[in-house]
C-alpha positions as a printed Julia matrix, in Angstrom:
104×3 Matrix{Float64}:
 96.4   117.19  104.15
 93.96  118.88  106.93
 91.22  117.3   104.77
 92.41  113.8   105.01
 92.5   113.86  108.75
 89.29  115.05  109.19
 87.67  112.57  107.04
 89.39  110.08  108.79
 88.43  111.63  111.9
 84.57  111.69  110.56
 85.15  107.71  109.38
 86.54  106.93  112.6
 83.81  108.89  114.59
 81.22  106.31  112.75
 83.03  103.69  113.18
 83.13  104.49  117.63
 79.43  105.24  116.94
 78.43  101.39  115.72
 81.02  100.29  118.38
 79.17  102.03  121.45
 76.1   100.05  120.84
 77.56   96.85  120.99
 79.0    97.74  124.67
 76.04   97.28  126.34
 76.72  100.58  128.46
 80.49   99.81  128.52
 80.07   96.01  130.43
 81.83   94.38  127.47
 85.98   94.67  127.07
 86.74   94.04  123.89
 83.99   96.35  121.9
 84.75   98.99  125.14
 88.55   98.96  124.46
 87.68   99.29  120.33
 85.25  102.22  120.95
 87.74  104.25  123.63
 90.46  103.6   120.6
 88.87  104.46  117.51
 87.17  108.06  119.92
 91.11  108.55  120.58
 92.12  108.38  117.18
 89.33  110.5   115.89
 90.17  113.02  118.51
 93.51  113.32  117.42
 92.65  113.38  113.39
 90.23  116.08  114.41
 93.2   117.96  115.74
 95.25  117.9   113.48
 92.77  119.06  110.92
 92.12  122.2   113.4
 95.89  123.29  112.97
 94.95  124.22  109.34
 91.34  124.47  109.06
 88.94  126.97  111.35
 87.84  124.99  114.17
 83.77  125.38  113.02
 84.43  123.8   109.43
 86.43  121.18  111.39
 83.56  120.89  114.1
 80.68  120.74  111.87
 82.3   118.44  108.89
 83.17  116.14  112.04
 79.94  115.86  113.13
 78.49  115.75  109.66
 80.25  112.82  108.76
 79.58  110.85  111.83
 75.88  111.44  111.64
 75.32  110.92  108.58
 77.54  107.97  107.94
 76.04  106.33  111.27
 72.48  106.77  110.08
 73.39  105.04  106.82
 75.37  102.12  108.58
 71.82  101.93  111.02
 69.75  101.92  108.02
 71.77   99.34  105.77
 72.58   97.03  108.77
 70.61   97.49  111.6
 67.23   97.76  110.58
 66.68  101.21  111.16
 63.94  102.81  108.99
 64.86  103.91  105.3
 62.35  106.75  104.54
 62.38  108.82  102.18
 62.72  111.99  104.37
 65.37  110.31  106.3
 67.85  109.88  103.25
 66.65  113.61  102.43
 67.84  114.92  105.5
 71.07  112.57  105.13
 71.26  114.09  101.76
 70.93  118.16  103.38
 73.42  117.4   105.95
 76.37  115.79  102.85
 75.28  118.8   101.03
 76.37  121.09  104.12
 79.84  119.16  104.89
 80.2   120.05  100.72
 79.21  123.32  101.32
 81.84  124.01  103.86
 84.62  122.18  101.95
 83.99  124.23   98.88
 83.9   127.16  100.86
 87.39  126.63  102.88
């Protein structure tokens, strides 16, 4: 179950991630009140993962997730740039949130 929560932790961190940019520096409510609820929620999935998994897994698949998954939301709908050592970097960091699963 500690794996669930973080991944919804991770999905959630992504999803706060696109939110913040469409705040304009926290001056509009409604996408300000979405961001400061889905960083709340991801907070507490992240701690509930940490009462079963060690708190460096749970760190690094956090941030792992978010990263990559807000890279790949920029580069599929905001224009960012798709190049090929981009997604291979993307690719190295999925590897290392596999790596750390496996290894749990």
């Amino acid at each position: 179950m500690a794996w669930t929560w973080l991944g919804v932790a991770g999905a959630l961190e992504v999803v706060w991630a696109v939110l913040l940019k469409h705040t304009d520096g926290f001056s509009r409510l409604g996408p300000s009140l979405a961001t400061v609820a889905a960083m709340a929620v991801s907070f507490y999935c992240m701690s509930r993962a940490l009462q079963t998994l060690p708190i460096g897994t749970v760190y690094a698949v956090w941030t792992g997730i978010g990263a990559a998954g807000a890279a790949v939301w920029g580069m599929a709908l905001e224009g960012d740039p798709a190049t090929a050592a981009r997604i291979f970097c993307l690719a190295l960091i999925l590897a290392g949130v596999a790596g750390l699963k496996l290894a749990s």
